[in-house]
N, CA, C and O of each residue as an XYZ file, in Angstrom:
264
protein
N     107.289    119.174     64.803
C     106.707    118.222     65.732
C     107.759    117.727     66.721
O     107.491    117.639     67.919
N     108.990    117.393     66.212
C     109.941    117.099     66.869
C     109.732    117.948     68.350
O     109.122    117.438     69.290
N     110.274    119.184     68.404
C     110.476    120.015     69.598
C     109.368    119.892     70.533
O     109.461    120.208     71.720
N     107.950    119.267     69.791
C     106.915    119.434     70.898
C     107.272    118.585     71.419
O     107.247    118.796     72.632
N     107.692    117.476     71.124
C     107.528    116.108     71.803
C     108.956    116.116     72.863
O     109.181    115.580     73.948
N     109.919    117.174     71.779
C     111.057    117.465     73.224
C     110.431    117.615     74.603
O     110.458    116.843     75.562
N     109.832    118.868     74.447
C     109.427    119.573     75.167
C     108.642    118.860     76.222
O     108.617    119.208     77.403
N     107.985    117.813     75.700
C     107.304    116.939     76.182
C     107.774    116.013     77.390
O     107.412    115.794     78.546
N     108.759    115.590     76.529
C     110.197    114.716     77.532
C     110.568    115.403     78.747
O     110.540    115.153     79.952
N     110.925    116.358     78.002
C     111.948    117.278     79.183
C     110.765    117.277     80.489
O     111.091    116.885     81.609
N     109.558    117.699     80.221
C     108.698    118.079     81.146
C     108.074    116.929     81.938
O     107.255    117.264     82.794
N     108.332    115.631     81.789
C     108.221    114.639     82.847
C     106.627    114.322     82.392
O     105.958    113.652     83.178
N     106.082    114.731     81.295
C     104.475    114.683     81.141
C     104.599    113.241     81.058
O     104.008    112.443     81.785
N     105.603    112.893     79.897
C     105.621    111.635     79.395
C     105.741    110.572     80.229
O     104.925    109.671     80.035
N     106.670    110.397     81.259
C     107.004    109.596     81.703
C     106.153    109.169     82.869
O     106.202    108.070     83.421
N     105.215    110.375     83.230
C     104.131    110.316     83.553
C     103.107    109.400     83.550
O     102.716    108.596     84.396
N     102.676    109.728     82.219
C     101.319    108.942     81.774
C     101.974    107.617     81.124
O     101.260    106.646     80.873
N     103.104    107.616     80.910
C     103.437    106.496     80.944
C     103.376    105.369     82.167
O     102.834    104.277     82.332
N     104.016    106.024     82.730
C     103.776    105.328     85.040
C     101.883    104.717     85.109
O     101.423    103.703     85.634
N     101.330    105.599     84.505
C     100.147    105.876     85.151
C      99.308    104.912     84.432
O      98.532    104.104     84.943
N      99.614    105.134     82.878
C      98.778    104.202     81.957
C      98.210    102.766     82.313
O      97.521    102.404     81.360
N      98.224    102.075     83.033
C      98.234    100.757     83.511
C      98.041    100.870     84.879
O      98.321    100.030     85.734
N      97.674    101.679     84.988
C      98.072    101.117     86.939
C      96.671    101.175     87.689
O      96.138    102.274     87.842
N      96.281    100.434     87.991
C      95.015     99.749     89.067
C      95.299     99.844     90.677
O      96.240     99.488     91.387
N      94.024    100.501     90.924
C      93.632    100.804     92.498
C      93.656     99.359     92.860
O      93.125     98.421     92.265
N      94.413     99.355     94.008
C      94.436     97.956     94.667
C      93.183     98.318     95.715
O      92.991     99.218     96.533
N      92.110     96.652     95.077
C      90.723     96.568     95.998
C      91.253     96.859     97.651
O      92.356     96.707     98.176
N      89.918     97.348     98.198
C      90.347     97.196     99.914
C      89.977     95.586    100.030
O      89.704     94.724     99.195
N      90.093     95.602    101.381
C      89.918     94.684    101.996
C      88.378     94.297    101.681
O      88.075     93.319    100.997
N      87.594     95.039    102.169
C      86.053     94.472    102.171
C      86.100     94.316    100.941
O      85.347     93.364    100.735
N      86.628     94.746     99.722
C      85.698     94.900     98.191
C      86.481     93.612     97.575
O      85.906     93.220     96.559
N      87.599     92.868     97.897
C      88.211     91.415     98.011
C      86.945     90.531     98.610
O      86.258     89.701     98.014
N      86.877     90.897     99.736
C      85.756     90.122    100.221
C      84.671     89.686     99.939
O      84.216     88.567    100.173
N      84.031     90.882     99.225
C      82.798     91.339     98.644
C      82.710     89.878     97.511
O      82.034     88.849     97.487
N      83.696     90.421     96.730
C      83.793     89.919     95.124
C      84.103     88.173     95.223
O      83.518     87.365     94.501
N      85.182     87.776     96.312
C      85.033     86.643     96.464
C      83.886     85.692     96.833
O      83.886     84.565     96.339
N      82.862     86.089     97.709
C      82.058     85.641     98.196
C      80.773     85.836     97.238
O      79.741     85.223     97.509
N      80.845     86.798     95.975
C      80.044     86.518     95.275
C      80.359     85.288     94.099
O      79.551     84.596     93.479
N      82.140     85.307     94.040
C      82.491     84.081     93.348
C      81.471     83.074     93.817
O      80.463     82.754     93.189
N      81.954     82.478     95.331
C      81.597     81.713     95.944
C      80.084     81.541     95.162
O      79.907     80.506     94.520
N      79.200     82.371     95.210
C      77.954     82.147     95.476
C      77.097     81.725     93.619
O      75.949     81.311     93.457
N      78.177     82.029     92.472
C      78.064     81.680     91.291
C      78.551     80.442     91.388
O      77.834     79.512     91.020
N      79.652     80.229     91.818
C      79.689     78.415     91.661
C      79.381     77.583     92.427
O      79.610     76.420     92.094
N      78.594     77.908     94.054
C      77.644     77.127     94.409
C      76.262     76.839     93.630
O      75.495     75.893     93.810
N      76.128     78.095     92.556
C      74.814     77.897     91.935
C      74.872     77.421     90.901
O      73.732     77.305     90.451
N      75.959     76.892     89.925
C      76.223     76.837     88.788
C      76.051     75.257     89.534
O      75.034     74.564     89.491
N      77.499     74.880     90.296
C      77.385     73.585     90.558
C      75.975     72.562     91.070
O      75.549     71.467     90.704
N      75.606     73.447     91.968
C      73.741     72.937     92.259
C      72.828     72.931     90.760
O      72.069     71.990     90.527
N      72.940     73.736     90.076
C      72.103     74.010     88.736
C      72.168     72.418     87.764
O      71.268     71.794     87.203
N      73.850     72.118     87.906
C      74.374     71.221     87.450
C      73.847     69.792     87.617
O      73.334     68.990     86.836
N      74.224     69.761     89.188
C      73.702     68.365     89.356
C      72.173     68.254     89.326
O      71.699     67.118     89.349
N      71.351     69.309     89.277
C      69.699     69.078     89.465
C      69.747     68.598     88.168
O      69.109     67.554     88.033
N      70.306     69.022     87.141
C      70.131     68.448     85.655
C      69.662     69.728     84.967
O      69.452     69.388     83.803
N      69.362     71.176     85.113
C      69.267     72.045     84.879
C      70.108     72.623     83.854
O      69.477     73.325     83.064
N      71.338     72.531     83.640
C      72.740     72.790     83.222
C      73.299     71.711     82.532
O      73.554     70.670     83.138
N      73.527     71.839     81.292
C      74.065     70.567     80.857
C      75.456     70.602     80.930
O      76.295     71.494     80.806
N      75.503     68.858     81.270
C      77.043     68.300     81.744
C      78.342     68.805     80.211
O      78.329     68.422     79.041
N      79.270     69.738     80.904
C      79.878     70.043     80.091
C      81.414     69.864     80.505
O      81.818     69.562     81.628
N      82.190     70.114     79.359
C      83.877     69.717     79.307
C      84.740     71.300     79.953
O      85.102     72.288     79.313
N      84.827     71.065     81.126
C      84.834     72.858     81.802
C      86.452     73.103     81.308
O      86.836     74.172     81.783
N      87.703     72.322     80.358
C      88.602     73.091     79.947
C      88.298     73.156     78.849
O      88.832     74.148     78.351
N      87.297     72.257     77.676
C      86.936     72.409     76.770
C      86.596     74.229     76.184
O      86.926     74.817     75.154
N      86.037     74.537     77.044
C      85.065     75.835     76.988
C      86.182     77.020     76.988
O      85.991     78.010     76.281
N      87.485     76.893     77.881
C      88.600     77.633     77.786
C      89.542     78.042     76.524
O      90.054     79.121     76.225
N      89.572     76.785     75.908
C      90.520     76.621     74.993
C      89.995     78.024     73.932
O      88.882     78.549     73.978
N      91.128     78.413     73.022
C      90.436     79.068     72.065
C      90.619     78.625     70.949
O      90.047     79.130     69.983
């Protein structure tokens, strides 16, 4: 097993998928946009939901903690 995994090294596979393992497409521009403005549009509705009395009044770091 040893030599495969040489072999492995030597051949840059590793260091490879190592580089690669983690790494995220940075959003464009519009798809930032996109996603923010749907933020936007969950906590205009959460917060409206809220004050109609719809939503009960809650402890919003409470809910974080683990």
């Amino acid at each position: 097993m040893r030599r495969a995994k040489k072999r492995w090294q030597a051949s840059g596979k590793l260091l490879q998928v190592k580089k690669v393992q983690f790494f995220e497409v940075e959003k464009s521009r519009n798809m930032r946009r996109r996603s923010a403005v749907r933020r936007k549009q969950l906590t205009d509705k959460t917060e409206y939901l809220r004050k109609v009395g719809r939503l009960p009044e809650e402890d919003r770091f409470q809910d974080k903690r683990w």
